[in-house]
N, C-alpha and C positions, 0 to 999 in steps of 0.2 A: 503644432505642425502635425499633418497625419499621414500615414503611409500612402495613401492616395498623391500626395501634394508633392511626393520626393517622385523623381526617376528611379527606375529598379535598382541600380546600383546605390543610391543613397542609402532607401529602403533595405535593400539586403545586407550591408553594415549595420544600418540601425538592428535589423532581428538577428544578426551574430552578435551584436554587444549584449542585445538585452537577453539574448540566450544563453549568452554567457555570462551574467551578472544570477542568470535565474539560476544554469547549474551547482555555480559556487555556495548559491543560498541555499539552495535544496537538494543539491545529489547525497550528501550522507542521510540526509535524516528518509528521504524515500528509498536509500538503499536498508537503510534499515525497518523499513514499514515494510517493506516486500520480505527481508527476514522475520521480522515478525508473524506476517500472514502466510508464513510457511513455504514462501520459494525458495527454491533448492538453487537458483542461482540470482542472489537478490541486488547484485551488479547487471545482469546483462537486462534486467525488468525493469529498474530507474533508467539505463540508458534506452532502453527502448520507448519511455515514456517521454524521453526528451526527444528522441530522433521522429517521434508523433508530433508532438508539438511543434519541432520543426517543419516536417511536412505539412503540417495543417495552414503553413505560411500565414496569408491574409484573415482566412477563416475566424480566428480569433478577432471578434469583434472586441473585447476589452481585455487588454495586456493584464488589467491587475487580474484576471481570473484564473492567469497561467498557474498560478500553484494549485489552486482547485484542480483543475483541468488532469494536471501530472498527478494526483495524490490518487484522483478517479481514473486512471489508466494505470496506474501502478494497481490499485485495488484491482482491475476488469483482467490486467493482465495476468497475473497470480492465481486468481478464478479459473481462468482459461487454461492456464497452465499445468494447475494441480489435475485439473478433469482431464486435460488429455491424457497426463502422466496417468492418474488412472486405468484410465479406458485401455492405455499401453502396458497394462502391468497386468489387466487381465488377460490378454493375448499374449502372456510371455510368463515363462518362469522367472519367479524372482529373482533379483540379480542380486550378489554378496552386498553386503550391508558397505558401502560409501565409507572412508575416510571424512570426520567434521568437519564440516570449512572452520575457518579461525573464527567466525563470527558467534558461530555456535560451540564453540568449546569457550568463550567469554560466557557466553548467555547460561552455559550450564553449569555454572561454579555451584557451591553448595547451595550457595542463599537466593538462587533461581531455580535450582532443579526440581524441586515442587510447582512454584507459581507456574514455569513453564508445561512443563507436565499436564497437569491442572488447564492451562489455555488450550493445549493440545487435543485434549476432551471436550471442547466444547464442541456447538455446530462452526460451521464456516463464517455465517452473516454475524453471530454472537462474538467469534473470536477476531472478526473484524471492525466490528463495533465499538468493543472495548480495546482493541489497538488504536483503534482513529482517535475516541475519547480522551482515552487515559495518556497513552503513551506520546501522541502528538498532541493532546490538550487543542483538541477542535471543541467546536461548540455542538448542539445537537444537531443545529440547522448543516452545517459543514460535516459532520457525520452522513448525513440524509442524502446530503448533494455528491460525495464521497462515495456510497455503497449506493445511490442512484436507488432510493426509497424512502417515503415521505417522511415527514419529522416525528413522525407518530410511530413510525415503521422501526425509526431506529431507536429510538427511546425505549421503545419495547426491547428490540434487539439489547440494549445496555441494559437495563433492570432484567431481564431473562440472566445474563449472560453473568453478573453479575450474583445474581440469587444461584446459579450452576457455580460458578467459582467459589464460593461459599461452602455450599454444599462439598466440593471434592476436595476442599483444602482444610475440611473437617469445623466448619463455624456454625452459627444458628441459619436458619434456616432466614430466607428474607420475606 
C-alpha cells in the first residue's frame, strides 16, 4: 500500500508511526553524531533533523532512505551552526567559558581526553569523515552521501584525516 492509496488521515498515522519507530531507532546515536561533530546543543540538531523529515512529508520518495536523509541533516545542520556561531563570535567579545554538558564531561574521562583533543584538531570534512566511518560504522558510499561528496571525496577525507590523527596522537606517519 502507498501513501498515495490512503486518505490524509490514514497516511498522517502511518508517517507518525513510522516517525516514531524511526526516532526510537535513531535519536541517541544522531544525538550523538551531532556531539561528535562539535555541536554545542547536539539534542536540539537531532530534533531538528527529525522535525525536517517530518516536514518534508510525501517528498520522501523511499521510507528506507530516512536514516540517510537525518544523518545528512544532522551532518548540514552542525556545519551551519558552528559557522554561524563563528561569524557571531567575531562580532562579540568572547563569552566565559560554558559549563560541560553531561555528554562531554563522559567524552572527556582520561582514556578520551587525547583521541578527543586530537579530533578537535582536525579540519571539519576530516573530523566528520572519521565520525561517520568509525563511530557510526558507515560504509564509504554512506559517508559520501552523509557529508554530500563523492566516494572518492570522502575516502580522501578518512585516509587525510586518519594519517592527521596519527600524526597528533604521536604514531608514524601514514
Amino acid at each position: 500500500m502507498f501513501l498515495e492509496d490512503l486518505d490524509s488521515g490514514e497516511a498522517a498515522a502511518l508517517s507518525r508511526s513510522a516517525l516514531g519507530e524511526l526516532f526510537a531507532a535513531h535519536y541517541p546515536r544522531l544525538v550523538g553524531l551531532a556531539g561528535l561533530l562539535g555541536a554545542d546543543d547536539p539534542e536540539d540538531v537531532a530534533q531538528e533533523a527529525f522535525a525536517r523529515l517530518q516536514g518534508r512529508g510525501r517528498a520522501l520518495r523511499r521510507p528506507e532512505t530516512a536514516p540517510a536523509y537525518l544523518r545528512a541533516t544532522v551532518c548540514n545542520l552542525v556545519r551551519n551552526r558552528r559557522r554561524h556561531l563563528r561569524l557571531a563570535r567575531l562580532r562579540q567579545p568572547p563569552p566565559p567559558d560554558p559549563a560541560a554538558a553531561a555528554e562531554h564531561v563522559v567524552l572527556d574521562r582520561e582514556s578520551h581526553r587525547e583521541l578527543i583533543g586530537a579530533l578537535d584538531g582536525l579540519s571539519r570534512r576530516q573530523r566528520e569523515a572519521l565520525v561517520l566511518r568509525y563511530w557510526l560504522d558507515l560504509t564509504d558510499h554512506e559517508v559520501a552521501e552523509a557529508m554530500d561528496v563523492s566516494p572518492g571525496s570522502a575516502k580522501t577525507h578518512i585516509r587525510r584525516g586518519l594519517a592527521a590523527l596519527q600524526r597528533a596522537l604521536g604514531g608514524a606517519s601514514a
